[in-house]
DRENTORKOL-3810 file (N, C-alpha, C; in nm, 4 decimals):
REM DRENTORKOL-3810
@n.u->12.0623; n.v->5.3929; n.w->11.6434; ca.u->12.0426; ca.v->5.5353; ca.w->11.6520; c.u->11.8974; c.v->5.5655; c.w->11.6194
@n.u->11.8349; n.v->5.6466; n.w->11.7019; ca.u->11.6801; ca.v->5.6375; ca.w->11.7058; c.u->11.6820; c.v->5.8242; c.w->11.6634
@n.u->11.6585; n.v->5.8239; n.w->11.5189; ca.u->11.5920; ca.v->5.9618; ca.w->11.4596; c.u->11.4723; c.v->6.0622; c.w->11.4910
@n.u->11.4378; n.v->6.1312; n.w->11.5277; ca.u->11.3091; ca.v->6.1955; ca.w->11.5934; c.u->11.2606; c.v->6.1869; c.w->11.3908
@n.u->11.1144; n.v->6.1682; n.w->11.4312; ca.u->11.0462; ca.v->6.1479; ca.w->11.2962; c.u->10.9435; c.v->6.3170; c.w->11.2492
@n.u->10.8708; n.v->6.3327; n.w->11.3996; ca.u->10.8289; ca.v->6.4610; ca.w->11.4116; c.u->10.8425; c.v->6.5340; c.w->11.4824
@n.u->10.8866; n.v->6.6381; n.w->11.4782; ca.u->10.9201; ca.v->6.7350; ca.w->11.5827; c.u->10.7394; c.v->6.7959; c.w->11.6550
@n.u->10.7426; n.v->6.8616; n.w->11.7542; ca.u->10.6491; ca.v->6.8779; ca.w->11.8537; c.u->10.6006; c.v->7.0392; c.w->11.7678
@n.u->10.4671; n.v->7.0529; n.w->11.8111; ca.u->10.4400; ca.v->7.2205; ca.w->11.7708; c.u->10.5161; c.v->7.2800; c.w->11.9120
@n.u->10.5006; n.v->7.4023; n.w->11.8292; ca.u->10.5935; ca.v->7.5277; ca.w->11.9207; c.u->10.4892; c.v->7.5705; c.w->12.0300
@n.u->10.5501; n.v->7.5513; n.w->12.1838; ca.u->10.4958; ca.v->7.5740; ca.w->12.2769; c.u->10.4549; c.v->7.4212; c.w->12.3354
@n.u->10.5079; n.v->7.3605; n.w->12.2733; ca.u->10.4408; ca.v->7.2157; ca.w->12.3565; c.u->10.5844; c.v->7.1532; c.w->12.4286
@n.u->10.7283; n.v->7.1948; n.w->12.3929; ca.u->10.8365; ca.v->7.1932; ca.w->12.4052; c.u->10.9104; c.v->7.2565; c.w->12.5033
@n.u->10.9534; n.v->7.2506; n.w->12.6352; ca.u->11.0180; ca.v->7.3591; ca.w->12.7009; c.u->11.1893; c.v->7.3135; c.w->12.6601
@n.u->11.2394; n.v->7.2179; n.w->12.6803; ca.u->11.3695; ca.v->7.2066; ca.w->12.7122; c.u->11.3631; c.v->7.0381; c.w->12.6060
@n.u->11.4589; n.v->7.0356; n.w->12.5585; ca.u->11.5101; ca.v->6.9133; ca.w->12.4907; c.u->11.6429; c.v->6.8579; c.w->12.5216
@n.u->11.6714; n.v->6.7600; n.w->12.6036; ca.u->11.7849; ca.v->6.7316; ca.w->12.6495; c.u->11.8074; c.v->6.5793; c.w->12.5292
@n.u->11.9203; n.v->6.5302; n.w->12.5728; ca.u->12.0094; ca.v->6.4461; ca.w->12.4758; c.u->12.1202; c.v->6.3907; c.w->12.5404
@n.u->12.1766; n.v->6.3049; n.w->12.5299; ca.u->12.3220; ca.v->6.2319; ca.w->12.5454; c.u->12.4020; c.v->6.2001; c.w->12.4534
@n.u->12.2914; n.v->6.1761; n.w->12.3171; ca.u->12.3561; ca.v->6.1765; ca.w->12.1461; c.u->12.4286; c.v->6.2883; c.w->12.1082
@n.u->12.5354; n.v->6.2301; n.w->12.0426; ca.u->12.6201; ca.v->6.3519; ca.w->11.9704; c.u->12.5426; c.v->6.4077; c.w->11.8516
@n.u->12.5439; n.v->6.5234; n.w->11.7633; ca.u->12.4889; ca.v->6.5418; ca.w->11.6379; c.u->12.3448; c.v->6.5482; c.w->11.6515
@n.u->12.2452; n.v->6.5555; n.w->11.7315; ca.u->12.1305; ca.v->6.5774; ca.w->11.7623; c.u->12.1040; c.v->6.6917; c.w->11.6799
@n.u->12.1720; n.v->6.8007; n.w->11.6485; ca.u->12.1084; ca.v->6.9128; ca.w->11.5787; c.u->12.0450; c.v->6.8532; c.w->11.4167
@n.u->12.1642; n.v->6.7329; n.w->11.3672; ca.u->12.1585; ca.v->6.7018; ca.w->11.2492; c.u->12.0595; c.v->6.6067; c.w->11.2374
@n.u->12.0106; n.v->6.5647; n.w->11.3567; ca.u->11.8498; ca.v->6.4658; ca.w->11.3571; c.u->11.7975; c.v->6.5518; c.w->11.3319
@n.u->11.8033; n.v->6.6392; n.w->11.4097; ca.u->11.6800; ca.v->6.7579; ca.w->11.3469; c.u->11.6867; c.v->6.7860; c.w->11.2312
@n.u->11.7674; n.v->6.8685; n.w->11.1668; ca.u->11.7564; ca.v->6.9085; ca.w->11.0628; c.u->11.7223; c.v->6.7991; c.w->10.9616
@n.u->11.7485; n.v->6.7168; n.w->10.9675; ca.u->11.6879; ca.v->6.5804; ca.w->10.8764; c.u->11.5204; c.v->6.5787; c.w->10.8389
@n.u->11.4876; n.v->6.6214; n.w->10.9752; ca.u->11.3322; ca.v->6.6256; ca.w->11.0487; c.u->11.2708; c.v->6.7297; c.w->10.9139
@n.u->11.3725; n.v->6.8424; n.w->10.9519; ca.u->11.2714; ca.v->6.9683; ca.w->10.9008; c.u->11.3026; c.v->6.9793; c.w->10.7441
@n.u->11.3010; n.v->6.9376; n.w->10.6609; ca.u->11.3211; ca.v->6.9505; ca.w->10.5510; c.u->11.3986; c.v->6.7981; c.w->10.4467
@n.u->11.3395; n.v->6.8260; n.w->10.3389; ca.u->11.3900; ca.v->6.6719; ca.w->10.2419; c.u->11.5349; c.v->6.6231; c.w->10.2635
@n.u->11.6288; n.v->6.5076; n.w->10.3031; ca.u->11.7314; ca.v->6.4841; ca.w->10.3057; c.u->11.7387; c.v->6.4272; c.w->10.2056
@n.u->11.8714; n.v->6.3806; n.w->10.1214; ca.u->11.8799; ca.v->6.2709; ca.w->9.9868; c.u->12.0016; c.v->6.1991; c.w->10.0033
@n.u->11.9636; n.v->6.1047; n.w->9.9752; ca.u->12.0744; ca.v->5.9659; ca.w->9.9855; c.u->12.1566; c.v->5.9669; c.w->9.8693
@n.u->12.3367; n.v->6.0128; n.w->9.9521; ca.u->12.4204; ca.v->5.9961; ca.w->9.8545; c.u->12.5215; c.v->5.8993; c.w->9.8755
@n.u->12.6481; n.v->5.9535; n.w->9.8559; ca.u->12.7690; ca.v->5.8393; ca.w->9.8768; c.u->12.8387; c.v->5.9105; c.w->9.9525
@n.u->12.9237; n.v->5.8147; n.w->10.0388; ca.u->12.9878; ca.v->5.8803; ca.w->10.1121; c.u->13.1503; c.v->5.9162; c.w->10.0477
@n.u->13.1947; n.v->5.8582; n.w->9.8926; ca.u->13.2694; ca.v->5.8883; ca.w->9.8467; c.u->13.2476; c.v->6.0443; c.w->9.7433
@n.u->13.1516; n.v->6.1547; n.w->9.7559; ca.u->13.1080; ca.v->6.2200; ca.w->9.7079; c.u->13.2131; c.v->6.3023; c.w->9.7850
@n.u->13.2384; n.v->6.4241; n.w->9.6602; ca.u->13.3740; ca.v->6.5232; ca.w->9.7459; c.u->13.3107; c.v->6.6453; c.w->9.7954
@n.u->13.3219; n.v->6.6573; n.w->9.9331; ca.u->13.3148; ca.v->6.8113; ca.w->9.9822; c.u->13.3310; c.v->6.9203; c.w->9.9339
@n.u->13.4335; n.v->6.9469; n.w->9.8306; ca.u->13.4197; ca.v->7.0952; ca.w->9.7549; c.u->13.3201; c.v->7.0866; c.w->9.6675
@n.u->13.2834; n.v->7.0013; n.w->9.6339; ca.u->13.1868; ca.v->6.9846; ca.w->9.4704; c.u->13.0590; c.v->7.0040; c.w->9.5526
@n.u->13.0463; n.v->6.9145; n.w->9.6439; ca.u->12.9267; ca.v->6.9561; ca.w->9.7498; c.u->12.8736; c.v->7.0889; c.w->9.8027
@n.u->12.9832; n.v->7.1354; n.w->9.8014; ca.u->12.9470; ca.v->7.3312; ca.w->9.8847; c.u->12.9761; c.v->7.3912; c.w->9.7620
@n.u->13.0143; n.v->7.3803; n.w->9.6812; ca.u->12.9859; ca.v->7.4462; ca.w->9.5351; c.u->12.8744; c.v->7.4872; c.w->9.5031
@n.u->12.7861; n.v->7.3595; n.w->9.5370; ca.u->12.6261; ca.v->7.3568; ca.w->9.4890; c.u->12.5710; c.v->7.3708; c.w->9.6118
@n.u->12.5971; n.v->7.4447; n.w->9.7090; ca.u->12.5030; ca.v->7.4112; ca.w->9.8166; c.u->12.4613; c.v->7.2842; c.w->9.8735
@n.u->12.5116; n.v->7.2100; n.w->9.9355; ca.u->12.4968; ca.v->7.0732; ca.w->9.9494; c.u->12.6223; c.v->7.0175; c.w->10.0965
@n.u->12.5567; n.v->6.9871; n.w->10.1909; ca.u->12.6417; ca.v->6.9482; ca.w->10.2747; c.u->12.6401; c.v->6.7898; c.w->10.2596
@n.u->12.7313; n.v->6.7385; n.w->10.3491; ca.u->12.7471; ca.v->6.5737; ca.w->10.3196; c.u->12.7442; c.v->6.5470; c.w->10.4789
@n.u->12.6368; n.v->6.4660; n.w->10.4999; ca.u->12.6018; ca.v->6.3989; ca.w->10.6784; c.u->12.6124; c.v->6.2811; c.w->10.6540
@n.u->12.7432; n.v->6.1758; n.w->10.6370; ca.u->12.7689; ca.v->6.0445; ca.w->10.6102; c.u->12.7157; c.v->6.0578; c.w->10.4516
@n.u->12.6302; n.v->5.9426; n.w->10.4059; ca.u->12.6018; ca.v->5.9220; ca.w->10.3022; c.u->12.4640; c.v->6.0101; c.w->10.2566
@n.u->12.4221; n.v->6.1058; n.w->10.3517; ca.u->12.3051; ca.v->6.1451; ca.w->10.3346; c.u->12.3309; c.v->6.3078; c.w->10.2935
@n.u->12.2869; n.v->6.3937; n.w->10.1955; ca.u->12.3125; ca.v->6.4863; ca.w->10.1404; c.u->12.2228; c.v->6.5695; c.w->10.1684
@n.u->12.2629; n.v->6.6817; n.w->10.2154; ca.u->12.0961; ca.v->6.7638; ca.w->10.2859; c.u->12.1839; c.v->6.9416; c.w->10.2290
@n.u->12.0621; n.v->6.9777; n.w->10.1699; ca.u->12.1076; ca.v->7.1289; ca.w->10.1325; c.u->12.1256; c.v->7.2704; c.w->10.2086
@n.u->12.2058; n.v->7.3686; n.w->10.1991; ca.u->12.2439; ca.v->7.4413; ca.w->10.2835; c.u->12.0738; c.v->7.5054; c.w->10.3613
@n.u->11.9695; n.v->7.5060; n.w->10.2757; ca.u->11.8698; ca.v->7.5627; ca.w->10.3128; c.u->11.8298; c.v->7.4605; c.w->10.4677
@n.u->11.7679; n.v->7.3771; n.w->10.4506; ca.u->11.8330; ca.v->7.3151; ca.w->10.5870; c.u->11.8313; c.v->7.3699; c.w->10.6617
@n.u->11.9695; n.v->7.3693; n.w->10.6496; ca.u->12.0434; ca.v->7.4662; ca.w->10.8202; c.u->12.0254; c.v->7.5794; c.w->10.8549
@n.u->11.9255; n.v->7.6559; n.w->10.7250; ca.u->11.8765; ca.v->7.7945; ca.w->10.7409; c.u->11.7312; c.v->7.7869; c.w->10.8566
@n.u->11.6201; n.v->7.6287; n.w->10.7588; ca.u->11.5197; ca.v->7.5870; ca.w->10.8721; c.u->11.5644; c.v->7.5425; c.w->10.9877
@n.u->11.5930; n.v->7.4769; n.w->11.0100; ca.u->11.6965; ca.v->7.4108; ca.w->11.1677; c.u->11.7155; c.v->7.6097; c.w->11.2400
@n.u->11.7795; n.v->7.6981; n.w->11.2012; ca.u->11.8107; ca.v->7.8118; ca.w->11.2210; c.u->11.6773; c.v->7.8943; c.w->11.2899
@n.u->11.6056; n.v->7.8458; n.w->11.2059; ca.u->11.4470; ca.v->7.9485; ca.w->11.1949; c.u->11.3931; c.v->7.9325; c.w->11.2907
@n.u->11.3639; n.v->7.7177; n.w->11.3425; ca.u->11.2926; ca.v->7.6824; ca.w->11.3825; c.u->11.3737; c.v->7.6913; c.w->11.5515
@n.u->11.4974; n.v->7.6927; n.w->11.5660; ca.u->11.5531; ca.v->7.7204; ca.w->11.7177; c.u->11.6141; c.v->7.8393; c.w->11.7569
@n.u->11.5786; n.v->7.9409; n.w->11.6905; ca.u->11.5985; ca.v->8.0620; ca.w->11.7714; c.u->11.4587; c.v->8.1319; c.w->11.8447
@n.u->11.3969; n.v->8.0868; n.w->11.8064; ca.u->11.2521; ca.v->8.1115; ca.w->11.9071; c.u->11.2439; c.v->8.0530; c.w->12.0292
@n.u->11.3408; n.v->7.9422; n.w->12.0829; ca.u->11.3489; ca.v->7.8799; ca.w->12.1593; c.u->11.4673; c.v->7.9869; c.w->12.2357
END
């Protein structure tokens, strides 16, 4: 599975196509700190604190607020 490392500046981008499932969640990986957890970590305790669970990798609701920010201009 090949992760995008940097995303492109805005306007250099017209269309982003894919065949990968979960592509939004490459991104969001992209745009903000992810942290390496377990994948035995429980989902309610997780969204308690703001905290989603992407396999073993723990990325915070803010995140999905940047991911949000950065593709509605598109």
């Amino acid at each position: 599975q090949h992760v995008p490392k940097v995303l492109p500046p805005p306007g250099q981008v017209d269309v982003l196509v894919t065949t990968a499932g979960g592509v939004e969640e490459d991104l969001i990986k992209c745009l903000a700190p992810t942290y390496i957890g377990d994948f035995q970590l429980r989902g309610r305790d997780l969204r308690e604190n703001g905290i989603n669970r992407i396999g073993n990798l723990l990325v915070p609701n803010d995140n999905y607020c940047k991911f949000e920010d950065w593709l509605m201009p598109i």
